[in-house]
N, C-alpha and C positions, 0 to 999 in steps of 0.2 A: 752592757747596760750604760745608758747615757746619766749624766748630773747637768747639771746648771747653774752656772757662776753669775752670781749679782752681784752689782755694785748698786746698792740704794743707801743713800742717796750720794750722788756725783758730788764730788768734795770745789768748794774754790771755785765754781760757777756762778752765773747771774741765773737765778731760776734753781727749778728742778727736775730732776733729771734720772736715770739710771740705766745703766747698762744692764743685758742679760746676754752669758755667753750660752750654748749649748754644745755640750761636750760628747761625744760619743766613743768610749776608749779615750784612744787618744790623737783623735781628727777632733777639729771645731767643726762641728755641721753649721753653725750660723751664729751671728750677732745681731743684736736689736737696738735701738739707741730708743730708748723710750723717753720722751718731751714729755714729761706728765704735771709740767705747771698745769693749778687750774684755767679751763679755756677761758679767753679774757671776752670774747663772742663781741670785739669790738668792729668791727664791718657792719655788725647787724645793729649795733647800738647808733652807729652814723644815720642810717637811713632815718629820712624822717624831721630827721633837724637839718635846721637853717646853716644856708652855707657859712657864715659867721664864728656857728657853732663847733665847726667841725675841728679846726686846729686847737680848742681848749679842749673839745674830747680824747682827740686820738694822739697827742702830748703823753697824755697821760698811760699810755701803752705801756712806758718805760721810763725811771727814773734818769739811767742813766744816756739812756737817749732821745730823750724829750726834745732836746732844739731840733735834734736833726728832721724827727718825724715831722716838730710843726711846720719845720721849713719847706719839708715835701709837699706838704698837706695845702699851704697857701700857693705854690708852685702852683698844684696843679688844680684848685680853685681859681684862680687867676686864667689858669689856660680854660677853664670851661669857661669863664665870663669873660674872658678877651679882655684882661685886665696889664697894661703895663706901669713898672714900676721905675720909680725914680732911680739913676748910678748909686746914691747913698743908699738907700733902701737895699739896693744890691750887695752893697760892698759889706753894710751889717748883717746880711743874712749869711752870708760869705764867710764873715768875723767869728759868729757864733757856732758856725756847722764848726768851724777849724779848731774853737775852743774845746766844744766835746770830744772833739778829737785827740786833742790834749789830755783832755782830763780822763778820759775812758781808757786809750792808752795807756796813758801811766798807771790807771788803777789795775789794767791787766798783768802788764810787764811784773812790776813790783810789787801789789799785794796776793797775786793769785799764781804768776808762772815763778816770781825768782825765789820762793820757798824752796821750791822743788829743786833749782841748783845750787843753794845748800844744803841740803836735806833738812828741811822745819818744817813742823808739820801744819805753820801757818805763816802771818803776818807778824804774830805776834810775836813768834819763837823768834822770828826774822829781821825782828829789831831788834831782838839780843846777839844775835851771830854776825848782823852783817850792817850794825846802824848807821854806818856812812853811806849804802846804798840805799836804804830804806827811807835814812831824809832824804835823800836826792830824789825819791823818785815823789815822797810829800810837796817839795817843792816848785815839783815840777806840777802836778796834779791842780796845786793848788793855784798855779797863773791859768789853769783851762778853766778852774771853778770862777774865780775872778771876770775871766770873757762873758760867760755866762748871764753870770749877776747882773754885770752894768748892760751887755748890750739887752739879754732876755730879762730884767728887770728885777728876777732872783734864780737860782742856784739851779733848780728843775720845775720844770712847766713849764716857759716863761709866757708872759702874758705882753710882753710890749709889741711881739712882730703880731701884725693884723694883718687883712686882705687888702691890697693898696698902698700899703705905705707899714709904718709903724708908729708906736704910741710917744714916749718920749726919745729923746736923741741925746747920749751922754752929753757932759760937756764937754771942753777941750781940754780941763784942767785933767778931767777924770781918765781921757783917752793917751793923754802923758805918760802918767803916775802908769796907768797900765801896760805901755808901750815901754817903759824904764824897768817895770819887774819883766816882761819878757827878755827885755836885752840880758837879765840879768840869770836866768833857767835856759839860758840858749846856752850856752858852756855846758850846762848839765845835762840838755838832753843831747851832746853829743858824745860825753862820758858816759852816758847810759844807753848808746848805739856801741860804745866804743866795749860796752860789759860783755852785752848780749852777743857780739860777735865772737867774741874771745874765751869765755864763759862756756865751758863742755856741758853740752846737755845731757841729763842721762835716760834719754829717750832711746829705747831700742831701734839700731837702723834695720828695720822690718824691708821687706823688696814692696814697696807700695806702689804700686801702679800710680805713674806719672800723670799728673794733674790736670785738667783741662781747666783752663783759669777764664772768669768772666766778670766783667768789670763795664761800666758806664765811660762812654765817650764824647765829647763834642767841642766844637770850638767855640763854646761859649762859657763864660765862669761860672761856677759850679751853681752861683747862687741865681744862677740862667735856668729856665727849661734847658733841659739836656737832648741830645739828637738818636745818638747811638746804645744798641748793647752790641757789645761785640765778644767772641769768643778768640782765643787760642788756636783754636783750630781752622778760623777763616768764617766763622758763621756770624752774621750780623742782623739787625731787624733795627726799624726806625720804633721808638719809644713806645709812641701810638700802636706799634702790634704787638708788643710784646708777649702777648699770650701766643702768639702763634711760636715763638723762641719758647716760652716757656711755661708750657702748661703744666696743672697742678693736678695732684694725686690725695686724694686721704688715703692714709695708711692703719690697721686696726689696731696698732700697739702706741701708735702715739696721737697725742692732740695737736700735733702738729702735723700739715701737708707737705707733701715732697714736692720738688721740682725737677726736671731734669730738660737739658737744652738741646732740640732736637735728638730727644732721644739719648743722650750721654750726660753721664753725671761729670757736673761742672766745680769747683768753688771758686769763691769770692772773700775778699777782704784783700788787708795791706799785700801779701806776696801776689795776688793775682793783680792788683793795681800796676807793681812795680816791674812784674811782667809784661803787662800789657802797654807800659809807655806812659804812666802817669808825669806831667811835666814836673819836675823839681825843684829846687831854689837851689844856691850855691854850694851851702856845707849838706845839706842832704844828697843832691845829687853826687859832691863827691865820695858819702858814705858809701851811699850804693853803687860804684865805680869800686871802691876798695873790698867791695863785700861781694859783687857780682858771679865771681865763682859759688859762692855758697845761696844764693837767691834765684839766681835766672833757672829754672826748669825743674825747681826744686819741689821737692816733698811741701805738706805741710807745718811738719814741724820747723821749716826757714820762717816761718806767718811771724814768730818770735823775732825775733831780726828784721823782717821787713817794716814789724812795726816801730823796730824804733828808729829806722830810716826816716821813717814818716811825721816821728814825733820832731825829729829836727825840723823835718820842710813845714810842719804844724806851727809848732814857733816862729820859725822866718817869714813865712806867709803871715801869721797875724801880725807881725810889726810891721810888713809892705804893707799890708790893708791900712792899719792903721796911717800910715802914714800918708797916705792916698785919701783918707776920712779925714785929715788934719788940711791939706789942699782945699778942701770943700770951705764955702761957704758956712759960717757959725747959724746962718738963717734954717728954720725947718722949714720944711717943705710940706706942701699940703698934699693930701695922700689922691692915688690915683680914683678921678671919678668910677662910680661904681653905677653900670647898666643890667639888671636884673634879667636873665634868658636863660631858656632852658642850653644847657651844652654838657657835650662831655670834656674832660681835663683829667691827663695824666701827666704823672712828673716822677722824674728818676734822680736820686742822688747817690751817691757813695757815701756810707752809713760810716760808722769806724770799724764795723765787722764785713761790711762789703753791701754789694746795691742793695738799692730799699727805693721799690716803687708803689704809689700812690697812684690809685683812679676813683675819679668819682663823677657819676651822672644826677646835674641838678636838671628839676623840673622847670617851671616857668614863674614861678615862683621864688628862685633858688634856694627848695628844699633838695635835699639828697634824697635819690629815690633809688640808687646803687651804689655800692662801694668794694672797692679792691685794695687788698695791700699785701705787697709779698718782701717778706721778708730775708737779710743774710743766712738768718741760722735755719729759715725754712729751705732755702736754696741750698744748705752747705750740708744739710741733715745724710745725702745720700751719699755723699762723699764721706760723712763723717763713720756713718755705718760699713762702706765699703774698707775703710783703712783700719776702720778697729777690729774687720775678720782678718785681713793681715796681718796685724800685730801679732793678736791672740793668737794666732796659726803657727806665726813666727815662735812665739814663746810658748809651745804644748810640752808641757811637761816642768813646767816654771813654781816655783813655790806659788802658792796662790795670792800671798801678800804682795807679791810682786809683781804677779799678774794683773794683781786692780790696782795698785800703784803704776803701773806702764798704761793700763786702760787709760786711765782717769787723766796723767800729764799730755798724753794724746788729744783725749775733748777739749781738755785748757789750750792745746797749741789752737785749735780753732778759734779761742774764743767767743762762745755759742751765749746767745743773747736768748734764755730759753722765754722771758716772758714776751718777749717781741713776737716768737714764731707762731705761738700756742692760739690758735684761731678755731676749731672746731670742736664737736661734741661728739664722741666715739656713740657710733650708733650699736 
């Protein structure tokens, strides 16, 4: 006779969530990762409205990943009206993707996965057990929140970047002061590269089938329309076809759709970045030199570590930006003219959980009259399912507290963005 092991709800995620094992004896017949935030049906809410509209709408997807989305969202409005932007313009949309990267990182690392490598059953506990790490990673959190504020105008939404240009332009006094607290969280975040590396996880090493990693490529800065997707295993597509790489699926147990890349389930985020050749800056790069045995080819529970690789090259990068925006002229610049036609525009970025592509077709008008958006944890959901029948399988015959304790640290190494994914209505 079979049982069925739930975990509702998934503890220490963004969203909601729950596992369901199905046990027969004692084989796993199967595992379900079930996305059951309510559907946010934001694709269907773009159509319709003015292209103007669309980056204050689809912001709002996610608190904690709001810049990134608006940033994709004007990409790739810009690439449907054949709109270019000024270097500054760039180099802030650049600033602000790399803050949330900051800030969403550290919220991962420290209030949701380093519980778990002390055993606390939260944040909370984890300020009493471990409160030199716990301000570290406050401190660190709080220079991405800061990026945020001044270049997107405040803390989530932001409302300054627009189509063409943006609204105001910190000043130079304010781009200092910000440039002096990051010099001053770069020591921390390589203490807190230097934790997670060192720091035994007590994740079960399960036999998980070796990762196929996919990640956004191009030779232009991030804050560019981007060129490539590219796989691990050799498979590549120019931006513009990306549905032919990666068609979608609805699935009947979750609100969220699968993806899988030519047919193989792929993930995304910081280890598949670090895998695939993301460029670095000097103390991150030599993190990940010093850490390269435990990152290159690795499971996903290395995503932990990859990310705080990242969180150093996040830091270093925004005090380059910065200091490249300090070069610039104090003059603003007047935003790129805007010619009204119908086009289509897609744009791909690397999210903090991994790619996040935007398409949208405007009329002639430039109303939206289609919209796409595929997101990391919708990309990562079949992986994430695949490795949580491993575990489980790994561990049959596990007390059970243990067993959704091993579940549950498993979702967090992905760090699953569940209100990002959730786009359909189970029929």
């Amino acid at each position: 006779m079979g049982n069925v092991l739930e975990i509702k709800p998934l503890s220490r995620v963004e969203g909601h969530g729950t596992v369901k094992v199905s046990i027969a004896g004692r084989q796993v017949e199967s595992v379900q990762l079930n996305l059951i935030e309510s559907p946010r049906l934001f694709e269907a809410l773009l159509v319709g409205k003015p292209y103007d509209e669309l980056p204050e709408i689809i912001c709002r997807i996610c608190s904690i990943c709001s810049s990134v989305h608006r940033v994709t969202s004007l990409q790739a409005i810009e690439a449907a009206l054949c709109i270019g932007i000024s270097e500054p313009t760039a180099l802030y949309r650049e600033l602000i993707v790399a803050g949330g990267q900051i800030e969403s990182h550290s919220l991962h690392l420290f209030c949701l996965v380093l519980p778990d490598y002390f055993d606390s059953a939260g944040f909370a506990e984890l300020a009493t057990k471990a409160p030199a790490e716990f301000k570290t990673g406050l401190r660190i959190k709080a220079a991405g929140n800061r990026i945020q504020e001044l270049v997107g105008g405040r803390l989530i939404h932001p409302a300054n970047l627009v189509p063409g240009g943006m609204g105001k332009r910190p000043a130079r006094d304010e781009l200092k002061r910000l440039r002096d607290e990051l010099l001053e969280v770069l020591p921390d975040a390589v203490k807190a590269c230097e934790l997670f590396a060192t720091c035994p996880t007590h994740l079960h090493p399960a036999n998980f089938t070796p990762p196929t990693y996919l990640a956004v490529q191009s030779d232009d800065s991030e804050s560019s329309p981007v060129k490539q997707l590219v796989t691990s295993n050799g498979q590549g597509t120019d931006i513009t076809r990306y549905r032919e790489l990666l068609p979608e699926q609805v699935v009947p147990h979750s609100y969220a759709k699968q993806s899988r890349a030519g047919g193989e389930i792929v993930a995304v985020g910081a280890l598949s970045r670090l895998n695939l050749g993301i460029q670095l800056s000097s103390r991150s790069a030599q993190a990940f030199f010093d850490a390269r045995s435990q990152l290159l080819g690795a499971p996903i529970s290395a995503n932990v570590l990859a990310q705080g690789v990242e969180l150093i090259h996040s830091v270093e990068q925004s005090i380059a930006l910065i200091d490249t925006l300090l070069d610039h002229p104090a003059t603003c610049e007047p935003r790129a003219p805007l010619h009204i036609h119908e086009g289509i525009g897609t744009a791909a970025l690397e999210a903090p959980r991994g790619v996040l592509i935007h398409r949208y077709e405007l009329d002639n008008r430039g109303i939206c009259i289609a919209a796409d958006i595929v997101t990391p944890t919708a990309i990562n959901q079949a992986a994430m399912e695949r490795d949580l029948y491993a575990l489980a399988s790994a561990l049959t015959g596990t007390d059970e507290s243990e067993l959704k304790r091993q579940l549950e640290m498993l979702v967090r190494a992905y760090d699953p963005c569940i209100s990002c994914a959730v786009h359909v209505v189970r029929i």
